[in-house]
N, C-alpha and C positions, 0 to 999 in steps of 0.2 A: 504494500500500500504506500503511496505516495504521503509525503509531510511536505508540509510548507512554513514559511514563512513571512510575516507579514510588516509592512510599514507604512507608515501614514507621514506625508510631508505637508505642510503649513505654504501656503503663498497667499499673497498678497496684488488684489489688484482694485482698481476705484476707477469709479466714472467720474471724478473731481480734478484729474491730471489731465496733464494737455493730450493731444496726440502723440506726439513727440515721444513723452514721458509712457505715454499704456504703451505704445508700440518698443520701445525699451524692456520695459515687465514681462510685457508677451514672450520676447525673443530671451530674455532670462529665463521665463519657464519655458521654452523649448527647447532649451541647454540642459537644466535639470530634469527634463523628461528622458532628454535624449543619455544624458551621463549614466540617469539609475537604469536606461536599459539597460546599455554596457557593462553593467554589472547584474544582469541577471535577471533582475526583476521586469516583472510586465507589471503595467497600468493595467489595473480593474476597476477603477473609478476613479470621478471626482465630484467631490462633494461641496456642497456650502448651506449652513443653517446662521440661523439670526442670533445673535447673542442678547439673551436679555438676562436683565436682574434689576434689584432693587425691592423696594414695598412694593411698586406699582408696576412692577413687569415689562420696563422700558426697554427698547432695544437699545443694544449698546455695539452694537457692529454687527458683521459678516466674520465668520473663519471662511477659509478656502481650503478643502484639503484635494490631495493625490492618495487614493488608495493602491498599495503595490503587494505582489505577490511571490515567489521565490521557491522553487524546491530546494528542500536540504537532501544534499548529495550525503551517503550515509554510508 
């Protein structure tokens, strides 16, 4: 039976930057896309939920993740 292993990356991206700037981020995460293949892992997702807290349940931002996957050679 196959094992795996799994990891989750963090980025960052806004519609508040110029063009200039998203299209810099973009081509950033398609470096670290491209990097964690080269070592193995495949992308099976990405994800983004709303961060809220407080009393009143306020949003307090976006995460961005990358879900990655990985057989451990045994």
């Amino acid at each position: 039976m196959s094992r795996f292993e799994y990891d989750l990356r963090e980025f960052q991206l806004t519609e508040k930057w110029n063009a200039k700037k998203q299209a810099e981020k973009f081509g950033d995460l398609v470096n670290e896309l491209n990097r964690h293949g080269q070592q193995g892992w495949e992308l099976i997702g990405v994800h983004s939920f709303d961060l809220v807290g407080g009393i009143t349940g306020a949003n307090k931002g976006k995460v961005n993740f990358t879900v990655w996957k990985r057989e451990l050679n045994d």
